[in-house]
Structures are given as C-alpha cells and as structure tokens.
C-alpha positions in Angstrom: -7.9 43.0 17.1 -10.5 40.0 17.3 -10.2 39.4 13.7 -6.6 39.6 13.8 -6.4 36.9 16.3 -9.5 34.6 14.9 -7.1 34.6 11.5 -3.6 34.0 12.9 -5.4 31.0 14.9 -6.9 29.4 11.8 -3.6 29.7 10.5 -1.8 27.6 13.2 -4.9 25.1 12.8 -4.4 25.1 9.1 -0.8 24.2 9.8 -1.3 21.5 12.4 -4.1 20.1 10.0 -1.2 20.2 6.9 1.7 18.4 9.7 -0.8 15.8 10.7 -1.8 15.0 7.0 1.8 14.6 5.6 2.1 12.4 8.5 -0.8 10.3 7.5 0.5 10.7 3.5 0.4 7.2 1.3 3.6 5.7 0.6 3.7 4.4 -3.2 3.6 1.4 -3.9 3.9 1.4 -7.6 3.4 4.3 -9.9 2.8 1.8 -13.1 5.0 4.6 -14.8 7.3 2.1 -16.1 6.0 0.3 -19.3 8.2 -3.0 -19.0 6.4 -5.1 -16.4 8.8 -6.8 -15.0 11.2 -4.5 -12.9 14.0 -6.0 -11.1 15.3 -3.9 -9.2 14.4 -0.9 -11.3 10.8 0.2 -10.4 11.3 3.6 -9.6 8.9 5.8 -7.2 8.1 3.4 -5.2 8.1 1.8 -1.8 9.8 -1.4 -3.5 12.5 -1.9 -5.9 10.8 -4.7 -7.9 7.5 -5.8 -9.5 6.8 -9.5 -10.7 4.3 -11.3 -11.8 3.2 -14.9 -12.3 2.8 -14.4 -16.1 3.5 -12.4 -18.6 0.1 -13.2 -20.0 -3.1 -11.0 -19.3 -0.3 -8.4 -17.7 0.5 -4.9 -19.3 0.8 -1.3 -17.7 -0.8 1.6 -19.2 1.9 4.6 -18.7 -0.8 7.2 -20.2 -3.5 6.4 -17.0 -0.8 5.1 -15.0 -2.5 2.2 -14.4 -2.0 -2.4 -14.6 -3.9 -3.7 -16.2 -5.3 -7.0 -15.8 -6.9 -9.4 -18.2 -6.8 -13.1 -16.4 -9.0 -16.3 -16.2 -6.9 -16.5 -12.3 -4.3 -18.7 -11.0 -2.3 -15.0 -11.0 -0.4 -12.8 -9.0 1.9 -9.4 -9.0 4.1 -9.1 -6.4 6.0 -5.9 -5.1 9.1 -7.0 -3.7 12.7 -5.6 -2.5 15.7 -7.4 -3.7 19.1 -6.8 -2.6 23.0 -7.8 -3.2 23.8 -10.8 -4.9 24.4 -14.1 -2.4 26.0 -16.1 -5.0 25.3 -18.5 -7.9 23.4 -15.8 -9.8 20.7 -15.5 -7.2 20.6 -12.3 -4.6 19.2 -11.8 -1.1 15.8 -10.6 -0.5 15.7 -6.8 1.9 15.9 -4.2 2.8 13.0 -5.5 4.6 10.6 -2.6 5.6 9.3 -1.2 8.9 5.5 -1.6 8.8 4.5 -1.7 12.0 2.4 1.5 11.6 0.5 0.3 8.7 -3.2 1.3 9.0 -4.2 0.3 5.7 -3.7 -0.9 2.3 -5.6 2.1 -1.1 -6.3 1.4 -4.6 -8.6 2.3 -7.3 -9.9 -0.3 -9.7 -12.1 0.0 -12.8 -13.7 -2.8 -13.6 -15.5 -4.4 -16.9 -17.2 -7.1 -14.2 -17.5 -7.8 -10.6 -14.4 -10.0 -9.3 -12.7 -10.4 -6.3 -8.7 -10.9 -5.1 -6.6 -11.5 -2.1 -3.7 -9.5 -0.9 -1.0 -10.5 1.4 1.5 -8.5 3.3 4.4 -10.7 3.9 7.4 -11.4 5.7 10.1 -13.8 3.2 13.7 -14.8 4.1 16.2 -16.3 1.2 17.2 -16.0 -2.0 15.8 -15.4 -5.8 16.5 -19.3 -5.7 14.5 -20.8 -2.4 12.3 -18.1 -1.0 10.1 -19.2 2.1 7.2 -17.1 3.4 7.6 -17.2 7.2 4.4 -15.0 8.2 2.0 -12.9 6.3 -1.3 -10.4 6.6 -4.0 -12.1 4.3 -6.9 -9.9 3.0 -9.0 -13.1 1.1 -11.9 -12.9 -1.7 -12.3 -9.3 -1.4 -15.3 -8.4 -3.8 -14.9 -5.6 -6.7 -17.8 -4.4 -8.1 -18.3 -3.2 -11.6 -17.3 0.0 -12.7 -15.7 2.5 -10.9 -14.3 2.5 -7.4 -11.5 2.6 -4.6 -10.8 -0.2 -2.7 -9.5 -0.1 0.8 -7.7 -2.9 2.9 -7.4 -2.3 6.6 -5.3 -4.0 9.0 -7.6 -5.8 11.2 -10.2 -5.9 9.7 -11.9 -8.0 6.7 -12.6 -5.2 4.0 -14.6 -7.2 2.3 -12.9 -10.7 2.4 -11.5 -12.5 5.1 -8.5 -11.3 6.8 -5.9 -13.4 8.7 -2.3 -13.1 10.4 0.0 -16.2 9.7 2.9 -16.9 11.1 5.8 -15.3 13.0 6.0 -12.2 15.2 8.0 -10.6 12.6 4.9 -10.9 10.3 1.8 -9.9 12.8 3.8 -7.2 14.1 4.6 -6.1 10.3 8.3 -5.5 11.7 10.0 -6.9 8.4 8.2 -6.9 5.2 9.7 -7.7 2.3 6.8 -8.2 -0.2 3.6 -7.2 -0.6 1.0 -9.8 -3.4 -2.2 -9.5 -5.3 -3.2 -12.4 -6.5 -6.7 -13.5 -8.7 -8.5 -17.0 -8.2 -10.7 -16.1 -10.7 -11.3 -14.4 -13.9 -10.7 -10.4 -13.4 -11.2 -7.9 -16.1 -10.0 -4.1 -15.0 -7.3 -2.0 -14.4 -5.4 -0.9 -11.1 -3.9 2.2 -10.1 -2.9 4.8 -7.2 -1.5 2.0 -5.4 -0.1 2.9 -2.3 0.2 1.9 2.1 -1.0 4.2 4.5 0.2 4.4 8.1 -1.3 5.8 11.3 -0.5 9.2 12.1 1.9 9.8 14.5 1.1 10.8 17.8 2.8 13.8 17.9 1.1 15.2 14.8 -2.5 14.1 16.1 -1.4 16.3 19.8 -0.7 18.8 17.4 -3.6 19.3 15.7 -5.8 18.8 18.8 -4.0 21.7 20.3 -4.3 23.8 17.4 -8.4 23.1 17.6 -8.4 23.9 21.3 -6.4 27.0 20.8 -8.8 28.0 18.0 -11.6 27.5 20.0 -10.6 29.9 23.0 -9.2 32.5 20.2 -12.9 32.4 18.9 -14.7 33.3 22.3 -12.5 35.8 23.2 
C-alpha cells in the first residue's frame, strides 16, 4: 500500500514539476529557419513577424544548424520587430506591441571564432516604417563572448556581463509594450547565433503548484 502511495505521489509531483516548466517555457524569438534574411512580416515561428538588419553584408542564416551567422567589423545590428497594417504612403504601423512585463530573461547560444562582445535592447517604438522613435528601452551593453562554445544569458536587472540600463517611459521599464527587440555589434564579431528565445517568470500559480506537490510528497514518504 506504501509503495502504491509513494508512486502515485511522485506522479502528482512529476506533473506539477511538468505545469510549472511549460509555464517557465522560452518563447522564440527567431528559429533562423528561414534562409532569406530579411523577413517582413513573414518570419514564421516566432515571437515577432519581422527580422532586419542594418546590412546585408556580413549577414546570412544557416537553415541546416538553424543558426545567423555573423561576419562584421561592427557598426551592425538585427532587429526582431512586429509590423502591422499599412498607415498610408507605402509605410505601415509598428504592433501588435507585446506584453513583457514577466520577462525574466533574454537565452542564446553563440559559437564563436574569437572573443567579442554586443549589446541588446528591449524596446518600446511608436510610428511608422517611415519615422520610427524609440520612446524607452532595456539596454544590456558590451556583454563579453568568449571563444568557442557557449550560452549566453541576459537577465532583467541585472548586468550579465555588460552594463544594463532602463531608458525612458513607463511603458518601456515596465516592458508593457514592446515592439522590438536589437542586437547590435560595435566591434568586429566572428560566430554564429542560435536558440534564440525570452523567458518569463513562472507564474505563481504553477510555482504553488509544485510546492504543494513537494509537501504532499513529503508526507506520502513518512507515512
């Protein structure tokens, strides 16, 4: 009867622990699936309907590792960014802005032929494909990358290797409305980026969940 019990408790924990980590799941931010690097409002699988970058040059995504892959003296950037209907004149609004304001942290991995570093902002935009103005961002700045192989993480709050800063409106320091999200390279960076993707905080109801599940596991074991 004891065993019976222990194993239909460590089933209820295993299924708390399985609620609690799909709550805590990444959210893709781009599955470089897509060869064509610029995607306007095409990128598919991911968080954002668009990827840009600054240049075509020192750009290219390998669909066989799923990967970008970045070959740039700096002065750079991609941007992830949603577009929506058309406003007029050719040009169309930027949104559907997203909700954010759970976002516990920003996970890639990078391989890399040299040490580098980059910045990443998490931003809040208003306009047009014609004027856009930034009103407020999360700034992650000079984060190092060392050679070789490794996963990089950028946590709100805190500087993850750079410097981190909040500027601007509420909108953008409570990450309420984000339209875009940009890496950008200062300096020469040699290496490839993949399993891109934002990671929020679980939600309380899936942490009480799990806790209950460990408590009930607990008293199931010293019965």
């Amino acid at each position: 009867m004891r065993n019976k019990t222990f194993i239909s408790s460590m089933v209820g924990v295993a299924a708390a622990a399985a609620v609690a980590g799909s709550a805590n799941a990444g959210v893709v931010i781009d599955p470089f699936a897509q060869a064509t690097l610029s995607q306007f409002k095409t990128l598919a699988g991911s968080a954002f309907n668009s990827r840009e970058t600054s240049t075509s040059t020192g750009f290219s995504v390998n669909t066989a590792t799923n990967r970008l892959v970045v070959n740039t003296v700096g002065g750079t950037s991609a941007q992830w960014r949603n577009w929506g209907a058309p406003v007029g004149g050719g040009d169309f609004a930027v949104g559907p802005y997203l909700d954010l304001s759970q976002l516990d942290s920003i996970t890639f991995d990078v391989s890399m032929n040299s040490a580098s570093s980059f910045s990443f902002s998490v931003r809040y935009q208003t306009g047009d494909t014609g004027a856009l103005t930034t009103q407020g961002q999360l700034v992650w700045t000079d984060v190092a990358v060392a050679s070789g192989n490794s996963t990089v993480t950028l946590t709100v709050g805190q500087n993850s290797g750079g410097t981190y800063s909040v500027i601007g409106v509420p909108q953008a320091t409570t990450l309420s409305n984000v339209s875009t999200m940009r890496m950008a390279w200062s300096g020469a960076f040699n290496g490839e980026i993949g399993n891109l993707q934002y990671n929020n905080v679980p939600a309380p109801g899936a942490l009480a969940l799990l806790g209950v599940a460990g408590i009930v596991g607990a008293r199931r074991r010293r019965a």
